[in-house]
N, C-alpha and C positions, 0 to 999 in steps of 0.2 A: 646481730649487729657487732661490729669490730668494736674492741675495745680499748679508744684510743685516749685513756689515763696513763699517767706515769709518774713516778716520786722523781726527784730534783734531791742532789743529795751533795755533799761537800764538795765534792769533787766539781760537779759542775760551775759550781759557784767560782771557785778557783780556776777553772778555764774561760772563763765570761761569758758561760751558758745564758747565765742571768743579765736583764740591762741593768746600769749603771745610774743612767738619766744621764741626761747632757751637761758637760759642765763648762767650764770658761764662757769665752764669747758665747758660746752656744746654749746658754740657760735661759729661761727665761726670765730666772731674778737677774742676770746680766744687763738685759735690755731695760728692764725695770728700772736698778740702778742709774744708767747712761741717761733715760728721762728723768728721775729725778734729780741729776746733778746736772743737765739742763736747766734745767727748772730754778733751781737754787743758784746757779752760775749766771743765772738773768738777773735776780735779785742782786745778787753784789753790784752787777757791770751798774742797775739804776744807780744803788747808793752811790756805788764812784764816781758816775755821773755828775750827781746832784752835788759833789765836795770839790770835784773840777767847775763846776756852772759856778757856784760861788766864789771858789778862787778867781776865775777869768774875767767874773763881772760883777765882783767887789771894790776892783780899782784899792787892792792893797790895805783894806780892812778887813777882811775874812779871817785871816791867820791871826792870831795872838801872841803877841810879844816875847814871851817864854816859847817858843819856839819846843817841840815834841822832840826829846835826848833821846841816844842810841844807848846810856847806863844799864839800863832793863831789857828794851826791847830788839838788842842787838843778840846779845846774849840767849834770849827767846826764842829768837828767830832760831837760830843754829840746834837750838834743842829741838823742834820743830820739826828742820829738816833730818835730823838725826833720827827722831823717830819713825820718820817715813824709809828712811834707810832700815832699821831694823822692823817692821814693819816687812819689807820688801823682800826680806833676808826671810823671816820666818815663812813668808807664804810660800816663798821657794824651796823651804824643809815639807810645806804639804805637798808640793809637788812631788818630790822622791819619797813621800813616805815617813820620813824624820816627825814622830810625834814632841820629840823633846824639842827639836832644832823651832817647828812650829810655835809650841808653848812659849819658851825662851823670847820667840821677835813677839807675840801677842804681847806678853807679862812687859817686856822693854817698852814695848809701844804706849802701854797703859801707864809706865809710871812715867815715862819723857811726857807725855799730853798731863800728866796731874801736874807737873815741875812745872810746865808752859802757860795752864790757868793759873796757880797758885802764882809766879812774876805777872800774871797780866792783872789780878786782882791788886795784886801790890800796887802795881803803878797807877792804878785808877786811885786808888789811897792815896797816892802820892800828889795828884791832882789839885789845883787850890779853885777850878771850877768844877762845878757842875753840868749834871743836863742839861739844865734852862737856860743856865747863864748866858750863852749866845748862840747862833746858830754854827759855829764851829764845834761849840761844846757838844750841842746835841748829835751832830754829824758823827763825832769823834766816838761818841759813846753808842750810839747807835750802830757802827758798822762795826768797831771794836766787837761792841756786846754781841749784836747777830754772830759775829764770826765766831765767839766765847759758847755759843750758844751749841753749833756746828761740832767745836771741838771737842766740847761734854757729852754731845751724840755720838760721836765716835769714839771717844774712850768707854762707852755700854756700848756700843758695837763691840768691838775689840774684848772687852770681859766674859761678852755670853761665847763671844767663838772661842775663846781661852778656856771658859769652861766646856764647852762642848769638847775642846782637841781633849781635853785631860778626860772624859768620859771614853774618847774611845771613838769621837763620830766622824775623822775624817781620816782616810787613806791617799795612798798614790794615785785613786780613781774617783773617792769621791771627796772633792774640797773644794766646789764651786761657790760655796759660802764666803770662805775663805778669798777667792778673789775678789769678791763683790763687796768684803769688807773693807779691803786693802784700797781698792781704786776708792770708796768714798774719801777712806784716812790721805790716799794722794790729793786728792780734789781738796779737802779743807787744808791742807800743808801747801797744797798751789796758789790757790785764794789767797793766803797767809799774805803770799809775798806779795802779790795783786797789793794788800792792804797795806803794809809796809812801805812801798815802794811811794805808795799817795799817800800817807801819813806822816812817814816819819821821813822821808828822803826829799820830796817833792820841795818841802818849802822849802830847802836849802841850797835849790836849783834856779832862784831869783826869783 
C-alpha cells in the first residue's frame, strides 16, 4: 500500500500550503454580523418611528419646552465620529500586517467610546425630567439608552480584539475578526447620527 503521509513543516506554512479560512466578506462571521446589524438597525428605524408619530400627531405638545442643547452632545457626536475614523485606521494596520498600528486604532477607539458614554451620562444628569415624566422623556431615554447600550457592546468588542492583536492572533491573512468588529463600531457611530439628527436637530427645524 503507498504511503501517502507526509509532515507539513515552516516552510509550507509560509508559502500558503496551509488554508487560512476565509476572511472579509467572505467569512461567515461576516454574514453573521450584516444579520445582526439588520436586525438591530430595524429596531432603531421603530423607535424613530414612534418619536416622528408623536411629533406629527401631537399637534405641538410632544416636545418640551427646554428644547435638547448641542453644549454636550455636539461635541459627542464628533468624538464619535472620530473614533470610527481611528477605528478605520487601525483595521487598515491589520490588513498590512502592522500589529502596533492595529492595537493603537483598537486602544483609540476604546477610549474615544468611554469619553462618548461618560458626556452621554452627564447629560442624562443634567436632565430635570425623567423616564416617566412624559412620553417624550421616556422616548428620549429609551432610544438614547438602547443606543448607550450598543456602544458599551462595542467598546467589549473592541477590548477582546485589542487583546487578542497584543497576543499575537492576527496577521496580513488572518484579521476577519477585526473587520467584523469595525463594521459593528461603524453601524453604532451611523445610528448615532440617525439619533442625533431626530433628537437634537429635528425640533429646531419647526
Amino acid at each position: 500500500m503507498t504511503d501517502l503521509s507526509f509532515q507539513i513543516g515552516e516552510e509550507d506554512i509560509e508559502i500558503g500550503l496551509l488554508p487560512v479560512g476565509s476572511a472579509g466578506r467572505k467569512s461567515s462571521g461576516w454574514f453573521g454580523m450584516m444579520t445582526l446589524i439588520a436586525t438591530e438597525a430595524s429596531l432603531f428605524v421603530y423607535l424613530l418611528f414612534s418619536y416622528y408619530y408623536f411629533v406629527i400627531w401631537s399637534h405641538g405638545t410632544f416636545l418640551p419646552k427646554d428644547l435638547p442643547k448641542f453644549e454636550l452632545s455636539g461635541p459627542d457626536t464628533i468624538v464619535l465620529l472620530l473614533s470610527s475614523v481611528v477605528v478605520w485606521w487601525g483595521e487598515k494596520g491589520a490588513r498590512i500586517g502592522s500589529r502596533r498600528r492595529l492595537s493603537l486604532g483598537l486602544l483609540g477607539g476604546i477610549v474615544l467610546g468611554a469619553i462618548f458614554v461618560s458626556v452621554q451620562l452627564v447629560e442624562w444628569s443634567n436632565k430635570h425630567y425623567q423616564f416617566n415624566s412624559s412620553p417624550y422623556s421616556s422616548l428620549y431615554f429609551t432610544i438614547t439608552g438602547f443606543h448607550l447600550v450598543h456602544v458599551v457592546v462595542g467598546i467589549l468588542v473592541l477590548l477582546i480584539l485589542l487583546v487578542w492583536s497584543l497576543l499575537g492572533y492576527f496577521d496580513s491573512k488572518r484579521h476577519a475578526p477585526v473587520a467584523i468588529g469595525a463594521v459593528y463600531w461603524h453601524f453604532v457611530d451611523a445610528v448615532w447620527l440617525a439619533v442625533f439628527f431626530t433628537i437634537y436637530v429635528t425640533p429646531y427645524l419647526g
